[in-house]
Each structure stands twice: as structure tokens, then as C-alpha cells.
C-alpha positions as CSV (number, residue, x, y, z in Angstrom):
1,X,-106.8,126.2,-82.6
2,X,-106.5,129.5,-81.6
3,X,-105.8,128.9,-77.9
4,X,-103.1,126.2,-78.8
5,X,-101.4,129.0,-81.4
6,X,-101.3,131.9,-78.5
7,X,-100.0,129.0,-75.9
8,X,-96.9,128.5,-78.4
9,X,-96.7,132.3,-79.4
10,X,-96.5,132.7,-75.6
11,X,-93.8,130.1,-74.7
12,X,-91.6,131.9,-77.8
13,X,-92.0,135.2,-75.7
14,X,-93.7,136.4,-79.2
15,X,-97.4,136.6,-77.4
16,X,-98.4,140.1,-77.4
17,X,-98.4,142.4,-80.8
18,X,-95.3,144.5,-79.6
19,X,-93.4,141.9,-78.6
20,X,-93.5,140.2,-82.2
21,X,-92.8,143.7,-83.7
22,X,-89.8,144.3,-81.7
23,X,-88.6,140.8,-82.3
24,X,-88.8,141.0,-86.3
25,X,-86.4,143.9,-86.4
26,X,-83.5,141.6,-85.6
27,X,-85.1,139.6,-88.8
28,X,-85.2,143.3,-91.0
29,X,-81.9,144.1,-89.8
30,X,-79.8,140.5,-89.8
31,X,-80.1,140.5,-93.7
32,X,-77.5,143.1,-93.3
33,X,-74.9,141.4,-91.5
34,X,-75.2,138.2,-93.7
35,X,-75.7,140.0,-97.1
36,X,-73.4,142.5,-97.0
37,X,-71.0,142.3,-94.0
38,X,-70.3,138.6,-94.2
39,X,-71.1,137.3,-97.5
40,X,-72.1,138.6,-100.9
41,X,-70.5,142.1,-100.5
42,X,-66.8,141.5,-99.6
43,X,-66.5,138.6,-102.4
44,X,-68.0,141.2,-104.7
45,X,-65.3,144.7,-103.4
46,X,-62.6,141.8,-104.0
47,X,-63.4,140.6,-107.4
48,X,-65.0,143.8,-109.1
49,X,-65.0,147.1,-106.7
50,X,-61.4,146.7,-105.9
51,X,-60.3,146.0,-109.9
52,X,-57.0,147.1,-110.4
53,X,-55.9,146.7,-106.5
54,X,-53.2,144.2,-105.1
55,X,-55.0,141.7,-103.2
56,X,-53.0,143.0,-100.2
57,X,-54.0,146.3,-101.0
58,X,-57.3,145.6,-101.0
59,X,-57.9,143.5,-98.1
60,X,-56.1,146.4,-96.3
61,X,-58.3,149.3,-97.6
62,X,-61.8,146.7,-96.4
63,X,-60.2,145.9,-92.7
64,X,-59.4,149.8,-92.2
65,X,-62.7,150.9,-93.3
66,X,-64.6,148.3,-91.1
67,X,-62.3,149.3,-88.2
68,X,-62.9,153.2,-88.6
69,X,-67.2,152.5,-88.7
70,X,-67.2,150.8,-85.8
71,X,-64.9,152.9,-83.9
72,X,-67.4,155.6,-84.9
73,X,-70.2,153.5,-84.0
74,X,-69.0,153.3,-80.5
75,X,-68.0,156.7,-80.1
76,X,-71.5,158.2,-81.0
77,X,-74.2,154.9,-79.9
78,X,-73.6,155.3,-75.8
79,X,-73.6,158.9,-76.1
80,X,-76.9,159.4,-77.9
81,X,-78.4,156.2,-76.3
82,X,-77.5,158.3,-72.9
83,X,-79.0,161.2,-74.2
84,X,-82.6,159.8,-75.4
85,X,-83.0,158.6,-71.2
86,X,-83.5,162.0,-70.8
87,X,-85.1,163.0,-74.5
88,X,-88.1,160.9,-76.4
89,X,-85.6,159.9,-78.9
90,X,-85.5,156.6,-78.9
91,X,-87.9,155.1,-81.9
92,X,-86.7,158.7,-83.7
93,X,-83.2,157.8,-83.5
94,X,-83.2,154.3,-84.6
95,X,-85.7,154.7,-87.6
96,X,-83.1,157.6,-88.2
97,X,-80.4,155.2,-88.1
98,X,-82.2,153.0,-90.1
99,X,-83.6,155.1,-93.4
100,X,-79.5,155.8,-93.5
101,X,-78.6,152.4,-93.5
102,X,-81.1,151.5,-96.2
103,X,-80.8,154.6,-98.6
104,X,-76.7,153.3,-98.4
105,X,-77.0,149.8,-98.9
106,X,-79.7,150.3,-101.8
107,X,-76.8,152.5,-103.5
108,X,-74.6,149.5,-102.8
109,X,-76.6,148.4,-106.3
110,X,-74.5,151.1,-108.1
111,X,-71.3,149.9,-107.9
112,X,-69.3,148.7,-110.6
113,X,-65.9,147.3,-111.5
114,X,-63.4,149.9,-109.8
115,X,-65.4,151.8,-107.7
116,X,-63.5,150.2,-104.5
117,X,-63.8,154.0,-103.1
118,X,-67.6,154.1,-103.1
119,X,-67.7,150.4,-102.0
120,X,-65.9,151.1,-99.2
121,X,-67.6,155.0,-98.2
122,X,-71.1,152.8,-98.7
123,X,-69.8,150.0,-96.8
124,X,-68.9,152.8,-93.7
125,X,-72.3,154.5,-93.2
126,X,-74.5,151.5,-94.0
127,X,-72.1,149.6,-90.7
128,X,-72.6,152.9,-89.0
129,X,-75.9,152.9,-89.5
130,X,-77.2,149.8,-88.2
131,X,-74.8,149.5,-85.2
132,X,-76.4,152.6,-84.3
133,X,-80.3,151.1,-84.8
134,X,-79.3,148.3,-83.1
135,X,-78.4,150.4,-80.2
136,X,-81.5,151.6,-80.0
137,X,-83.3,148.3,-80.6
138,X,-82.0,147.0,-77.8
139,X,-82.9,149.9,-75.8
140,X,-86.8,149.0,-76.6
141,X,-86.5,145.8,-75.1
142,X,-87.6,146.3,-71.4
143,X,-89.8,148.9,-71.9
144,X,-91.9,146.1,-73.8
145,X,-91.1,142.8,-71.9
146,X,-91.6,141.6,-68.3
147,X,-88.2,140.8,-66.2
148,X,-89.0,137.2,-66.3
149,X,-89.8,138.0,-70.3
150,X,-86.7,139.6,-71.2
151,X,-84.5,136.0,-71.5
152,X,-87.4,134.6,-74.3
153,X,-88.1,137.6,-76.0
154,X,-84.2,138.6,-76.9
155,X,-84.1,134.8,-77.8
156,X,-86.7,134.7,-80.0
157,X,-85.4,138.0,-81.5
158,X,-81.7,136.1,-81.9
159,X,-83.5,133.1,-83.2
160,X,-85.3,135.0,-85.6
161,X,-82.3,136.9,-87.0
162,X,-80.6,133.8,-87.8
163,X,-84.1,133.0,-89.8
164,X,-84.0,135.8,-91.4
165,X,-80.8,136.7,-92.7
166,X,-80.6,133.5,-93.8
167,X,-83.6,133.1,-95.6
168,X,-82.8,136.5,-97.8
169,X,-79.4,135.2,-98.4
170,X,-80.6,132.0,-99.8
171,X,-82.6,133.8,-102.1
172,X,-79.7,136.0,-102.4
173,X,-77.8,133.0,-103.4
174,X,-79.9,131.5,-105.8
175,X,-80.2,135.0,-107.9
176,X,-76.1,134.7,-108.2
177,X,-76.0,130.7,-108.9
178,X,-78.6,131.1,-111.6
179,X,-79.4,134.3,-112.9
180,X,-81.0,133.0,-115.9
181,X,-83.4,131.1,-114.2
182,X,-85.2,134.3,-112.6
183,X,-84.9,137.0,-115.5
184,X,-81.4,138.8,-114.6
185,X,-78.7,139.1,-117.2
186,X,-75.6,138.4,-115.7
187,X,-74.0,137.4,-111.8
188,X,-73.2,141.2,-112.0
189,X,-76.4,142.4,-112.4
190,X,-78.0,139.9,-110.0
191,X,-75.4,140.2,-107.0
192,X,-76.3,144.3,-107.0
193,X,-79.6,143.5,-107.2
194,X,-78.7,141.5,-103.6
195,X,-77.6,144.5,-102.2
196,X,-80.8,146.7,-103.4
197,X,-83.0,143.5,-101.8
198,X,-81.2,144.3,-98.5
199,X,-82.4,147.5,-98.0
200,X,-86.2,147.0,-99.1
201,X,-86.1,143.8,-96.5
202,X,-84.6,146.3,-93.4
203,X,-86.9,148.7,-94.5
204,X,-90.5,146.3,-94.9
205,X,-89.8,144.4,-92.0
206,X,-89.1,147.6,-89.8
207,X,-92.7,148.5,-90.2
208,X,-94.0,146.5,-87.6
209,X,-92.1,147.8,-84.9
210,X,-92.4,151.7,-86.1
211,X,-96.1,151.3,-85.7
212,X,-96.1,148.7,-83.1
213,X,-93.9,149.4,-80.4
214,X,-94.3,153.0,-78.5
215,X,-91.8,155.8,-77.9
216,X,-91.3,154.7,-73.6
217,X,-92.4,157.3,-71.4
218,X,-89.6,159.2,-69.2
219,X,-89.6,160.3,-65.8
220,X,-91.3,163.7,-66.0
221,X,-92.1,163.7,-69.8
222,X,-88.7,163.9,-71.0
223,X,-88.4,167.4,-71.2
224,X,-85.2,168.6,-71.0
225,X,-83.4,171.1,-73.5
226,X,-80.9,169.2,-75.4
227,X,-77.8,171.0,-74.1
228,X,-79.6,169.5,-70.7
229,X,-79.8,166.0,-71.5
230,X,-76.4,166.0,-73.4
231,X,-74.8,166.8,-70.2
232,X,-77.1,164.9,-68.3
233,X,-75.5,161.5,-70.4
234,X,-72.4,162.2,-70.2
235,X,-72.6,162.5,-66.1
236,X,-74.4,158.9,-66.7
237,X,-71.8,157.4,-68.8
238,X,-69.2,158.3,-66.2
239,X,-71.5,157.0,-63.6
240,X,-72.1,154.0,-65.1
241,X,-68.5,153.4,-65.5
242,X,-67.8,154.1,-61.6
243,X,-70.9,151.7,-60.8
244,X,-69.2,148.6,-63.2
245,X,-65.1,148.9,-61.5
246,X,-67.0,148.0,-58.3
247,X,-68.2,145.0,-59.4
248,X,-64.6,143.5,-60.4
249,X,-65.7,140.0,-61.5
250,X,-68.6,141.6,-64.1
251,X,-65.9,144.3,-65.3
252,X,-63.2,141.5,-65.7
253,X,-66.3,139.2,-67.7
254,X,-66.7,142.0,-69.5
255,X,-63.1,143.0,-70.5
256,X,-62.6,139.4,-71.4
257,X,-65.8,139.6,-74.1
258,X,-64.1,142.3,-75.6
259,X,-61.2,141.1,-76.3
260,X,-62.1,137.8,-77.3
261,X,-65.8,138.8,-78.9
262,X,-63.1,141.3,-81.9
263,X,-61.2,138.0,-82.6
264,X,-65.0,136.4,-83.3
265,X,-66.4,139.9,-85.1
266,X,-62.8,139.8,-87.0
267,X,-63.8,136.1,-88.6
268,X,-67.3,136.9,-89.2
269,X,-66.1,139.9,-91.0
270,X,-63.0,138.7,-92.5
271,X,-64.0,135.5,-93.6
272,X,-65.6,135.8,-96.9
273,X,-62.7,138.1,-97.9
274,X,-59.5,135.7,-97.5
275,X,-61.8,133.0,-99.1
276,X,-62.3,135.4,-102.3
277,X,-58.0,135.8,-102.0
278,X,-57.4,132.0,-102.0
279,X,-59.6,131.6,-105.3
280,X,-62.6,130.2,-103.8
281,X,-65.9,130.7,-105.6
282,X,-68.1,133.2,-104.8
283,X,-71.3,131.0,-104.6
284,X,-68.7,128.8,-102.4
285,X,-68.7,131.4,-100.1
286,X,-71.9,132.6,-100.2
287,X,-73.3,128.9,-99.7
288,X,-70.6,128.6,-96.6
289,X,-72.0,131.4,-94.5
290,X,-75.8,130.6,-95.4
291,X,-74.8,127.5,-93.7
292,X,-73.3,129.5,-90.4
293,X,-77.0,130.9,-89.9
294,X,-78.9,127.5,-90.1
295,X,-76.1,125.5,-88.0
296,X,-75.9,128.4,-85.8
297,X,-79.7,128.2,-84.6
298,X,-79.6,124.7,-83.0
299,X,-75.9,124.9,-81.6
300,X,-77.3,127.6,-79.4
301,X,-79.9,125.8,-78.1
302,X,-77.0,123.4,-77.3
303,X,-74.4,125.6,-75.7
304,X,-77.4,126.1,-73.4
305,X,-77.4,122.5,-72.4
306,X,-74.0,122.5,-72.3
307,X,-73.7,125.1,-70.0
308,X,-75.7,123.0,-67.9
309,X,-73.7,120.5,-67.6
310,X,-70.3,121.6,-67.1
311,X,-71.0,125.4,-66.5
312,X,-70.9,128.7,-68.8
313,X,-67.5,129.3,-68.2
314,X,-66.2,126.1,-69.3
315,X,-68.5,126.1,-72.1
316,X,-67.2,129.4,-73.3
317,X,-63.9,128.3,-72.9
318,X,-64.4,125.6,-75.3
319,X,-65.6,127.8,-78.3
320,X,-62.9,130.1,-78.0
321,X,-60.9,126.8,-78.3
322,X,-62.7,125.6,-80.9
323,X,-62.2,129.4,-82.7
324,X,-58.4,129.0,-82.1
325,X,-58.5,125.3,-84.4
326,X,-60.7,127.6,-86.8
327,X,-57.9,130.2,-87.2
328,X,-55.5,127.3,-87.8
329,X,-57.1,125.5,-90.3
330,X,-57.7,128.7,-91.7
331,X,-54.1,129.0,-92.2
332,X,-53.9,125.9,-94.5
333,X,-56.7,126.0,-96.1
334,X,-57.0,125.7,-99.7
335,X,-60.5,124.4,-101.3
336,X,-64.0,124.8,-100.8
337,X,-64.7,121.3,-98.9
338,X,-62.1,123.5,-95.8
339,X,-64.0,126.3,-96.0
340,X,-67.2,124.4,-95.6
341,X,-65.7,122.7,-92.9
342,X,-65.0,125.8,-91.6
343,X,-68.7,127.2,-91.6
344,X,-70.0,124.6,-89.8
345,X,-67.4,125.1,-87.0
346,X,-68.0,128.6,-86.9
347,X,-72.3,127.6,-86.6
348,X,-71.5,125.5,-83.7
349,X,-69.7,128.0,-81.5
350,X,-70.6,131.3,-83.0
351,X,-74.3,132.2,-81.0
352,X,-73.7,129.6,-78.3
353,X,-70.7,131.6,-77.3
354,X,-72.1,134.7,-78.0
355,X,-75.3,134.1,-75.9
356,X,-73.4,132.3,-72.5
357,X,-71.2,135.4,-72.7
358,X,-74.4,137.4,-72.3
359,X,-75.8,135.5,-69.3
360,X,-72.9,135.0,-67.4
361,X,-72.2,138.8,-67.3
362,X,-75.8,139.0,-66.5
363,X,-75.3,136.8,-63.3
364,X,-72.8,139.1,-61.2
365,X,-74.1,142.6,-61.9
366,X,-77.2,144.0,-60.0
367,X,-80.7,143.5,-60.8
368,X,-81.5,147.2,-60.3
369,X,-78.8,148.4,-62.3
370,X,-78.9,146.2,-65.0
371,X,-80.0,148.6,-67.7
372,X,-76.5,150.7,-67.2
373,X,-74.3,148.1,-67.3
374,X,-75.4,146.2,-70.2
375,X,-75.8,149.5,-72.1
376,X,-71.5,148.8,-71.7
377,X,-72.1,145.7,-72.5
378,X,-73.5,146.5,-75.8
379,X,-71.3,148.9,-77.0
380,X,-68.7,145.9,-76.0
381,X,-70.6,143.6,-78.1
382,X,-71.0,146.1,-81.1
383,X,-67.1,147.1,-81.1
384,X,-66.4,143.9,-81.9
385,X,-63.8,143.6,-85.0
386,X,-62.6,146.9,-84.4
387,X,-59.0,145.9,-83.3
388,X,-59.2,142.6,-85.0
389,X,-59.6,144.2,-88.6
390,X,-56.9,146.7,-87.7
391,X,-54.8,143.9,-86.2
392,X,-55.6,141.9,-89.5
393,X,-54.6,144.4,-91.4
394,X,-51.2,145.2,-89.8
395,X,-50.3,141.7,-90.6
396,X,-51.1,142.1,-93.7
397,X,-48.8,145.1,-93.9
398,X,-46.0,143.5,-92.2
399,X,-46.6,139.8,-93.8
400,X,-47.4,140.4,-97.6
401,X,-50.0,138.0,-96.9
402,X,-53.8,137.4,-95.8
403,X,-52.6,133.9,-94.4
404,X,-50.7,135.1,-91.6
405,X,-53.2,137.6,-90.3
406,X,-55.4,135.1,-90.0
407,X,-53.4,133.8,-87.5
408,X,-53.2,137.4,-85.9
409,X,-56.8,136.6,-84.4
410,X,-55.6,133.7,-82.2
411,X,-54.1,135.9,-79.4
412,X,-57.6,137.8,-79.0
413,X,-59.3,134.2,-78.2
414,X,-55.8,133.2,-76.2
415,X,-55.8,136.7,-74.1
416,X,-59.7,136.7,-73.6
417,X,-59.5,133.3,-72.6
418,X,-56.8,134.0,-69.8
419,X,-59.0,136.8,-68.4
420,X,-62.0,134.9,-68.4
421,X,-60.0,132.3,-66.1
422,X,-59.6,135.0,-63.5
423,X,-63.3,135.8,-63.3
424,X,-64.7,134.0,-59.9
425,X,-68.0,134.2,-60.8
426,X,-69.1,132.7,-57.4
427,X,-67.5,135.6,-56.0
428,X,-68.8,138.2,-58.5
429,X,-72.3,136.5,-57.8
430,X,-71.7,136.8,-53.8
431,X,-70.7,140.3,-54.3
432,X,-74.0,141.0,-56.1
433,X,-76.6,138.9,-53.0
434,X,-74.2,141.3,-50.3
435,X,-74.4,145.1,-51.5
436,X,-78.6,143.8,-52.3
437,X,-78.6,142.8,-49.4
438,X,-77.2,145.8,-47.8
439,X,-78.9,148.1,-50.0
440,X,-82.5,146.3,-48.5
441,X,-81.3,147.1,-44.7
């Protein structure tokens, strides 16, 4: 029994104790972004924080404050993630990041009706705080796997986020359907008591990898003053930046998963707002984007296959089609059966995409160098939704209404896509096999 259980432990990437302890801070951490950034909290700033607002109002003040976190998010993440190469910082800085994030989203509990200025100040660090631990998290990840480990391991992390943040938001779910049923007074009471049951979930399942996983060592020890190793990353950063405009094809990938990666972070985060705003149920809502994480597990699996079959590019190309119908039907929707419909759009395309994106940037940049350019890479993928939310909210400014900015988004997926159809990526894969090859002479 026991050989069979390491075996499958094994095949998951999970097989060694810091592996698993890396992996289930994507679990501690995903109950975040589904909780609070997608489901229970913006239904809850539209109906009782933001009391006394215009709808427009409101939706305005939420896609501003999401858009000014994560443009502090990527100001400060590459900058400190540059400085602990040279400093032991890394575990310090994300449990940092992390006891923020929770002490914020536990005070999420005390909001009440007309508190839409807390909401939104609490909402701001607690997204600062866990872009910022993801960072970091991410960081961890080849110091602890094997190169042919790292595709399986950051899998089974992704896979087990999904779980995760699910799982908590079903029980999240079931505390606001029936209150009764498990002690709680009221949907009030028992939708703030969500928000305190995010933080102690970050915070229990980030033991594992505080005691688990090591601070990595750092070419001699790591000992540079921090005046030092502040200058020292922000020669890197430049460096890193020089390095990427060489490779044209991975810099035009990348430009393209920027733009249309905000349109994708603009829905996720959007979503459960403009549902509120049309007068669909909360526990509509909430039941919508519990079904995103459980469709979304699968579908990746299956953009895999896809992929190949008819390539990565072609498959990416697809979802962002797929994302432009979602924007539409957005547009007229008007019950709760559309914006289940919706959901289960969204599951199908929504890691699949995410994920191809991923590995076809990873195909045309060099092996050797890979740590620096996917440290761009991730601040790409973590500034998603800033320009989208801002976009969103300029409609709304412009429009009166939440329905055409919802249309808005369809020119990040139409531009991304156009870019993505200039990337050769048997060229950009060429141009990787010649300069290894020349750097081997």
C-alpha cells in the first residue's frame, strides 16, 4: 500500500514533503481569489458596503480600487523579488506578505452596511498582499523541484488551488444559503463570517510550507547590505529586460498575454459585480463561480490535449474566442440560467488558456535564463485586470451603464489575439536552439 501511494504521490509531482508544502500554498491562498476577489465579497460591497451609492458609483469606486492594488502590486513584487536574489528574504517576505493579507481579510468581518470606504481600503491591502506572496511563492519553486519536476509540481499546485478555493467556497456557500442550519443568525452575519474563514484557511494551510520548505541558499551567503542588493536588482531588472527584446517572438508572446490575460483578470474580477447590478441573487452568484473552479480543473487537462492536436496557439486562440462570445452574452444577459451559462464558459477556457499561455512562452526563451524571464512573466500574469478595471470603469463613466463596459473587454482579447498571430514560434524556438548553440561553441 504504501509503495502504490508514493508511486501516485510521485506521478502528481507531490512525492517529497517540500514539494507537498509548497504545493498547498496555492490551496491556502486560492480561497482568496474565489471568496473575496470573485465571489462573496463584491456581491456583498454592492448590496450592503456600498449602501447609499449609485450602482454606477459604486462599480466605479470597486474597478479603481482593484486597478490601483495591482498597479502597486507590480510596482513593488519585481523589485523586492530582485532584491531577495541577493538577500535571504524570500520565505521572510512572503509570510510577510501573507500575515498582511490575513489580518485584512479577517477585518473584512467588520464591515457593515455603508462602510464602502473600509470595504474598499480592506479590499486594497488584502489584493496587495497576496499578489505580493504569490510572488514569492513562485520564487520557491525551483529551488525545491527538479527541471524535469517543475511542469508537475506547478500543475499539481494549479490543480490544487482550483480544489481548494473551491472547497472553502462551497462551504462558504452553504453558511449564506442556510444560515439557520449551522447556528448563524442572519446572511449578514454568516457572509462576514466567510470573509474571517478566509484568513484562518491562508493562514492554517501556510504552515506547511513555513516549516517545510527552506529559505534557498545564495551565491556567497547572501550577504550584501541592503543599499547593495537594492541596486544590485534594479541593475537585474534592466538586464532582464535587455535579455527578453532579444528574443522578439517570447517578448511579442509575452506582450500579447498581457493584453489579453487583463481582459481575462477584468471578467474574473468583474463578474460577480455586474451580476449583483442586474438583480441576480447572491447565492446565484456565489454558486456560478463555485462552478468556474470545478469545470475549470478538467478543461485544463483538455486544453492540454487540445494543444496536441491543433497546436497551443490555435488553442489559445480559441479561448480568447470563446471569451469574446462570453463578453457578448454578457451584454444581454438577464437571469441566472445566462449567468450559469456563463460560468461554465468561463471553466472551460479560463486555466486551459491560462496554462498554454505559460508553456508556449516557455518554449522560445532560454533554458539558462529562464528564471529572469518568467520573473516578467509573472508580474505580466499578476497585472492582469489592471487596465481592464480602469477601462471598465471609464465606460462606465462615459456610458451610465455596467452593460457597455462589459463590452469594453472585447478589444483586450481582439488586440492580444492580433499580436499573438504575429508570434512565429518556430522562429522564436529556432532563435532559442542558435544562440545555445553558439553559447556551447
Amino acid at each position: 500500500m504504501s509503495v502504490t501511494r508514493k508511486s501516485w504521490l510521485d506521478h502528481l509531482g507531490l512525492g517529497r514533503p517540500e514539494l507537498r508544502a509548497w504545493a498547498f500554498y496555492d490551496w491556502a491562498n486560492s480561497a482568496f481569489l474565489t471568496t473575496i476577489v470573485a465571489a462573496v465579497f463584491p456581491v456583498y460591497y454592492n448590496n450592503v458596503a456600498a449602501k447609499g451609492l449609485t450602482p454606477e458609483t459604486a462599480a466605479f469606486n470597486f474597478s479603481m480600487a482593484t486597478t490601483i492594488a495591482l498597479a502597486v502590486s507590480a510596482v513593488i513584487a519585481p523589485i523586492l523579488g530582485a532584491i531577495a536574489d541577493h538577500r535571504p528574504y524570500k520565505k521572510p517576505f512572503l509570510v510577510g506578505f501573507m500575515v498582511i493579507g490575513v489580518i485584512a481579510t479577517m477585518a473584512m468581518a467588520s464591515i457593515g452596511e455603508g462602510d464602502w470606504a473600509l470595504a474598499i481600503g480592506l479590499f486594497m491591502v488584502a489584493n496587495v498582499a497576496v499578489s505580493g506572496s504569490i510572488a514569492f511563492y513562485d520564487s520557491l519553486l525551483p529551488h525545491i523541484a527538479a527541471p524535469e519536476e517543475l511542469d508537475k509540481v506547478s500543475s499539481s499546485g494549479f490543480a490544487l488551488g482550483y480544489l481548494g478555493g473551491g472547497l472553502l467556497l462551497l462551504v462558504n456557500l452553504a453558511w449564506i444559503l442556510q444560515p439557520e442550519r449551522f447556528g448563524i443568525p442572519d446572511v449578514g452575519v454568516a457572509t462576514r463570517l466567510a470573509f474571517f474563514s478566509v484568513g484562518v484557511w491562508w493562514l492554517v494551510f501556510s504552515i506547511p510550507l513555513m516549516r517545510t520548505v527552506a529559505e534557498p541558499a545564495l551565491p556567497g551567503g547572501g550577504h550584501d547590505s541592503i543599499s547593495a542588493a537594492t541596486r544590485h536588482a534594479l541593475a537585474d531588472l534592466h538586464e532582464t529586460f535587455t535579455h527578453l527584446r532579444k528574443y522578439r517572438q517570447a517578448f511579442l508572446m509575452l506582450l500579447a498575454f498581457l493584453i489579453y490575460n487583463d481582459g481575462i483578470g477584468t471578467i474574473i474580477r468583474m463578474a460577480s459585480l455586474y451580476g449583483a447590478q442586474l438583480g441576480i441573487a447572491e447565492h446565484h452568484l456565489i454558486a456560478a463561480l463555485l462552478l468556474v473552479q470545478f469545470v475549470g480543473v478538467p478543461c485544463a487537462f483538455g486544453f492540454g490535449w487540445l494543444a496536441s492536436r491543433i497546436g497551443a496557439k490555435r488553442a489559445i486562440w480559441l479561448s480568447l474566442t470563446v471569451y469574446t462570445f462570453i463578453s457578448i452574452l454578457g451584454y444581454f444577459m438577464r437571469t441566472a440560467v445566462h449567468f450559469y451559462v456563463l460560468a461554465i464558459l468561463v471553466g472551460t477556457v479560463q486555466g486551459g488558456s491560462q496554462a498554454l499561455s505559460r508553456s508556449l512562452f516557455a518554449s522560445m526563451i532560454p533554458r539558462e535564463r529562464s528564471s529572469e524571464f518568467f520573473g516578467f512573466f509573472a508580474v505580466t500574469e499578476r497585472t492582469a485586470g489592471i487596465l481592464g478595471p480602469l477601462t471598465f470603469a471609464a465606460a462606465i463613466a462615459l456610458t451610465g451603464s455596467s452593460r457597455g463596459a462589459i463590452l469594453s473587454v472585447i478589444a483586450y482579447f481582439i488586440v492580444g489575439a492580433l499580436i499573438l498571430a504575429r508570434v512565429d514560434i518556430q522562429a522564436g524556438q529556432a532563435a532559442v536552439e542558435r544562440r545555445t548553440l553558439n553559447a556551447e561553441r
